[in-house]
C-alpha positions as CSV (number, residue, x, y, z in Angstrom):
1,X,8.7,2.1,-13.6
2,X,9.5,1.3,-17.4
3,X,6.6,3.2,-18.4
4,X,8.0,6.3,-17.1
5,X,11.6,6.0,-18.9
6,X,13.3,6.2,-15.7
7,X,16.5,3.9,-15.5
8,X,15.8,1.2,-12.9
9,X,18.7,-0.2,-10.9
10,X,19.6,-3.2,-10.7
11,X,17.9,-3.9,-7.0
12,X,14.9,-2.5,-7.8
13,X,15.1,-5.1,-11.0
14,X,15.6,-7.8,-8.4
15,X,12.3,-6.9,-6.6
16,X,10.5,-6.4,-9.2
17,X,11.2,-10.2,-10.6
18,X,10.7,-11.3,-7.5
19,X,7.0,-9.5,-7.1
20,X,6.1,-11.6,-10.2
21,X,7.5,-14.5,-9.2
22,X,5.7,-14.9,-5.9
23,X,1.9,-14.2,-5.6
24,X,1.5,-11.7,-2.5
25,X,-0.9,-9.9,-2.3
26,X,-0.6,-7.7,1.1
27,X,3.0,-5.2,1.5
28,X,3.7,-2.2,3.4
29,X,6.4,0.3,2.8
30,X,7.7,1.8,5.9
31,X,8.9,5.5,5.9
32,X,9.9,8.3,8.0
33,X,8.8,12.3,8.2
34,X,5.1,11.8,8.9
35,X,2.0,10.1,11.0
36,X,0.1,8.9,7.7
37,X,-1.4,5.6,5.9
38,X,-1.0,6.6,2.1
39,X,-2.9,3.9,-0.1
40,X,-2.3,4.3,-4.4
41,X,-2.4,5.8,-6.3
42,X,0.7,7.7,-5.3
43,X,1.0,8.7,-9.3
44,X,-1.8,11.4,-10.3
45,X,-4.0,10.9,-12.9
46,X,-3.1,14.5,-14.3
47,X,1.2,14.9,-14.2
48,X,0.4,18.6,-13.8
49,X,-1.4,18.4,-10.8
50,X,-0.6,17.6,-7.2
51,X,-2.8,16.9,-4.4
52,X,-5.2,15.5,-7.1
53,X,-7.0,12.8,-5.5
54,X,-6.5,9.5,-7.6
55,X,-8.0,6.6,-6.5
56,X,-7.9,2.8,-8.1
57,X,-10.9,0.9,-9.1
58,X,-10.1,-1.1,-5.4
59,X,-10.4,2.5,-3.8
60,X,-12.7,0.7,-1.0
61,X,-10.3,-1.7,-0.5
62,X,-7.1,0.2,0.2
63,X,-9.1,2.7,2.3
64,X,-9.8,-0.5,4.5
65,X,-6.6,-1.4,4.6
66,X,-5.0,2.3,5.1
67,X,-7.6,2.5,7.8
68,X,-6.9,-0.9,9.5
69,X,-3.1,0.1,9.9
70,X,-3.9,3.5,11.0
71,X,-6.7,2.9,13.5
72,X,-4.7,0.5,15.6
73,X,-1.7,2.7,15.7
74,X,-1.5,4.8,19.3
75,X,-0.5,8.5,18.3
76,X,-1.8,8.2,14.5
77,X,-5.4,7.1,15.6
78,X,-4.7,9.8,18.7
79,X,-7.3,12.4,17.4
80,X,-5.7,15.1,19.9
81,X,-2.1,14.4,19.0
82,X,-0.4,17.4,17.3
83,X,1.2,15.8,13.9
84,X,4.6,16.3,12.6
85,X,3.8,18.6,9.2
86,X,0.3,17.9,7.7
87,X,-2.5,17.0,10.0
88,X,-3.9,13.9,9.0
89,X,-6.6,14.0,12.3
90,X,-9.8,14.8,10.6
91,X,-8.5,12.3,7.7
92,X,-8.6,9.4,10.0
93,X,-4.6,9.1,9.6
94,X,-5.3,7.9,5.8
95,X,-4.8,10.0,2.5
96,X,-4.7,8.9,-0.9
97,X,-1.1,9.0,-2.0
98,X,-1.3,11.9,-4.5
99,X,-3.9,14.2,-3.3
100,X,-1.3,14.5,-0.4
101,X,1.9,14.7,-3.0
102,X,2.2,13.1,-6.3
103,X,5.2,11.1,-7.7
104,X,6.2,8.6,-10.2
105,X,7.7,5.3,-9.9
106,X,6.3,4.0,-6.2
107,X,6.5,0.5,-5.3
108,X,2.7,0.7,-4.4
109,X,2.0,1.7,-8.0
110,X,4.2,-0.8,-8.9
111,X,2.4,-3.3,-7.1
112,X,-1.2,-2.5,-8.0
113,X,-1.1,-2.2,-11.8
114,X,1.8,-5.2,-12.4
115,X,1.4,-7.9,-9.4
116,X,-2.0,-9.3,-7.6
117,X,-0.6,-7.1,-3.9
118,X,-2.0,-4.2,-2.5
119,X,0.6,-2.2,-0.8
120,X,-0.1,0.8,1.3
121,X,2.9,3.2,2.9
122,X,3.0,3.9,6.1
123,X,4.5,6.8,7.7
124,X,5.8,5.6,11.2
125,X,6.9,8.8,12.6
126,X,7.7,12.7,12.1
127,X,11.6,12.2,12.1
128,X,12.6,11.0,8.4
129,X,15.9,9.6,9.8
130,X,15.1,9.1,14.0
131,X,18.3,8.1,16.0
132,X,19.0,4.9,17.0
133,X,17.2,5.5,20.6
134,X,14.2,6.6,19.3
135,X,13.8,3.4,17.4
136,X,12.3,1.1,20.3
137,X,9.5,3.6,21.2
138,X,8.6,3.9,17.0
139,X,8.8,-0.3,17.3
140,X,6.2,-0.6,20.3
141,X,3.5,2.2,18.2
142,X,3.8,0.4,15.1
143,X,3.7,-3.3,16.2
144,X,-0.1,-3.9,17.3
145,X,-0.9,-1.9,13.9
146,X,1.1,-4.0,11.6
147,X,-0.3,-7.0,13.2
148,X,-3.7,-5.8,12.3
149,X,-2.9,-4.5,9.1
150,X,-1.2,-8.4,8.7
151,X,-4.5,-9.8,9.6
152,X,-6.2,-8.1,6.6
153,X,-4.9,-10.7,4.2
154,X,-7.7,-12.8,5.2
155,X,-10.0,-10.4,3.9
156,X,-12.0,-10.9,0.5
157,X,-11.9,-13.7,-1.5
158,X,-10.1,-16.2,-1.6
159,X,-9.7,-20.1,-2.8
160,X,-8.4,-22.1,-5.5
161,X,-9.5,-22.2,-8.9
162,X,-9.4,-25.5,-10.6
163,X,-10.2,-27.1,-13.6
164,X,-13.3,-30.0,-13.8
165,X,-10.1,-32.7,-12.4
166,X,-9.0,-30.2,-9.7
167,X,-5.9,-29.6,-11.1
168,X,-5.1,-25.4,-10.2
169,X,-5.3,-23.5,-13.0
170,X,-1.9,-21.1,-13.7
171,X,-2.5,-17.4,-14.6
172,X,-6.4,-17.7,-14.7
173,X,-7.9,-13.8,-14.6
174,X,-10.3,-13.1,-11.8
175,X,-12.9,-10.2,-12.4
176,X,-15.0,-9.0,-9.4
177,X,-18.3,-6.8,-11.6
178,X,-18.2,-3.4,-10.9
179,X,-14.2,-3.2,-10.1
180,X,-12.2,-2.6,-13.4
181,X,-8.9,-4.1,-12.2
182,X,-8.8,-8.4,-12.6
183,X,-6.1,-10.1,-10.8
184,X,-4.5,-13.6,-11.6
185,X,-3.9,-16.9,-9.8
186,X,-0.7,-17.9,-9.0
187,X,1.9,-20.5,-10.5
């Protein structure tokens, strides 16, 4: 976000405090226009190219995730469902966010390189603006699949790190060997 130069509002401010204020570590943005999972980077590595395939140093991870979300979704994980622009079917309904368009400034950019929480984006169906009626049916095809995708908080590690009294230790840096991206406890 600052990195870029763009101006930020004043809400997106607000949630960006907030993200540092409160160690989450799981998010979902939910958008309309496509059947997709995109997972970060949504930025890519080379300004000048789109669909360049950009993956994090938690690459694994998001796929996972992206895939958790995806697979428990009715008409995404539907291998014979027509999709709405790109067809996402032999891609198992995930993509990494710029190798299918690149941008600056998401949220799960945002979230990966300045916060401890892995946010994916999920597309929840081919109308970007659906009427008001279609709303209940995109509800009941997206609410088994957030579940699951909710249940993958409990994945990895987890636990408190404490100092020899047991005391939690504030903004401690946690490395995993062979992933180049630490994360911190919370406050």
């Amino acid at each position: 976000f600052f990195a870029y130069g763009f101006q930020v509002a004043p809400e997106t401010k607000a949630v960006m405090k907030w993200l540092r204020s409160i160690p989450f570590v799981l998010s979902a943005s939910l958008h309309g226009g496509e059947l997709v999972v995109t997972y970060p980077y949504d930025y890519s590595r080379h300004p000048m190219e789109e669909k360049m395939f950009s993956p994090t140093p938690d690459e694994k991870m998001f796929k996972m995730l992206a895939k958790a979300y995806a697979d428990a979704h009715p008409v995404i994980s539907d291998r014979s469902e027509l999709r709405c622009g790109g067809n996402f079917v032999k891609r198992g309904g995930i993509i990494n966010g710029a190798e299918w368009y690149s941008f600056t400034g998401g949220m799960a950019d945002f979230n990966y390189l300045h916060t401890n929480c892995f946010e994916v984006t999920v597309e929840v169906g081919c109308e970007k603006f659906p009427l008001e009626e279609e709303l209940f049916t995109i509800w009941h095809e997206n609410r088994d699949a957030l579940l699951n995708y909710m249940e993958m908080v409990h994945r990895g590690i987890k636990g408190i790190v404490s100092d020899k009294f047991g005391n939690p230790i504030k903004n401690a840096r946690i490395s995993v060997r062979g992933i180049q991206h630490d994360v911190t406890t919370g406050n």
